[in-house]
N, C-alpha and C positions, 0 to 999 in steps of 0.2 A: 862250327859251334855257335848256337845262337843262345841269346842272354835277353833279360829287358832291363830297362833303361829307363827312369824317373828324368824329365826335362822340363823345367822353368822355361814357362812360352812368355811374348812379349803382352799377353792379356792379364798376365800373374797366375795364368793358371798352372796347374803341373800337368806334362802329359806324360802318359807311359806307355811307351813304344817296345818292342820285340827287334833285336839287330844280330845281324851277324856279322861274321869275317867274311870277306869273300877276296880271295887272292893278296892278301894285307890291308886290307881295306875295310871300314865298317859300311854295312846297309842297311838301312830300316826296311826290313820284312812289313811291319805291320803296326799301325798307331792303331793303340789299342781303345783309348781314350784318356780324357782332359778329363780333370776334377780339380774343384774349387774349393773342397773342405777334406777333414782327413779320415772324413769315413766311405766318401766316395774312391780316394787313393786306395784305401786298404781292399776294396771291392776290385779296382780298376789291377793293380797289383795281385789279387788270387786271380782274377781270372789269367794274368798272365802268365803266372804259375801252373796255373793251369792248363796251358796253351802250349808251353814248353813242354809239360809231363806228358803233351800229345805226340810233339814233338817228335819227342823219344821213342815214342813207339812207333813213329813214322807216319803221325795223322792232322799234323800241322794243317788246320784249311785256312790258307788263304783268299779263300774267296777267287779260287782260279779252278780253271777245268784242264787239268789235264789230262792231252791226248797222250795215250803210246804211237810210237815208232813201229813201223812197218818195218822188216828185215827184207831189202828188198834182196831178188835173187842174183848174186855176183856173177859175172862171166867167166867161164872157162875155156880152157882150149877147144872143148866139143862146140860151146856156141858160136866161134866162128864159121867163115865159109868155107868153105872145103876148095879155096882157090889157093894158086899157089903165086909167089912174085917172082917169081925167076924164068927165066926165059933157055930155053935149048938154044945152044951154038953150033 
């Protein structure tokens, strides 16, 4: 579940970040940006909103590339050798 997050930095400015859970834990996904008056917050704030409604539809960008996973092919009893470990007595 991700949220954003209004934070008093030590400049006095407010920043507003994007966090989630992760395993009990919170992480900031994404600083969205800092504003200094509260017409930039209410700006900085929809876009977050708007980030999240991405979110949900599953188009959050982070600003990351992701690659898919190859499925590679498992082994079976056929890709073995056709050797056996046991020995005639």
């Amino acid at each position: 579940m991700a949220w954003f997050r209004r934070v008093h930095t030590a400049s006095g400015e407010t920043a507003v970040q994007i966090a989630e859970s992760v395993e009990g834990r919170r992480r900031i996904a994404r600083h969205v940006g800092s504003a200094t008056d509260d017409a930039t917050l209410g700006l900085l704030m929809a876009q977050a909103r708007e980030l999240l409604a991405d979110d949900a539809a599953c188009v959050l960008d982070l600003g990351m590339v992701v690659t898919p996973l190859r499925h590679s092919h498992r082994a079976t009893a056929a890709d073995l050798p056709a050797t056996s470990t046991t020995t005639a007595r």
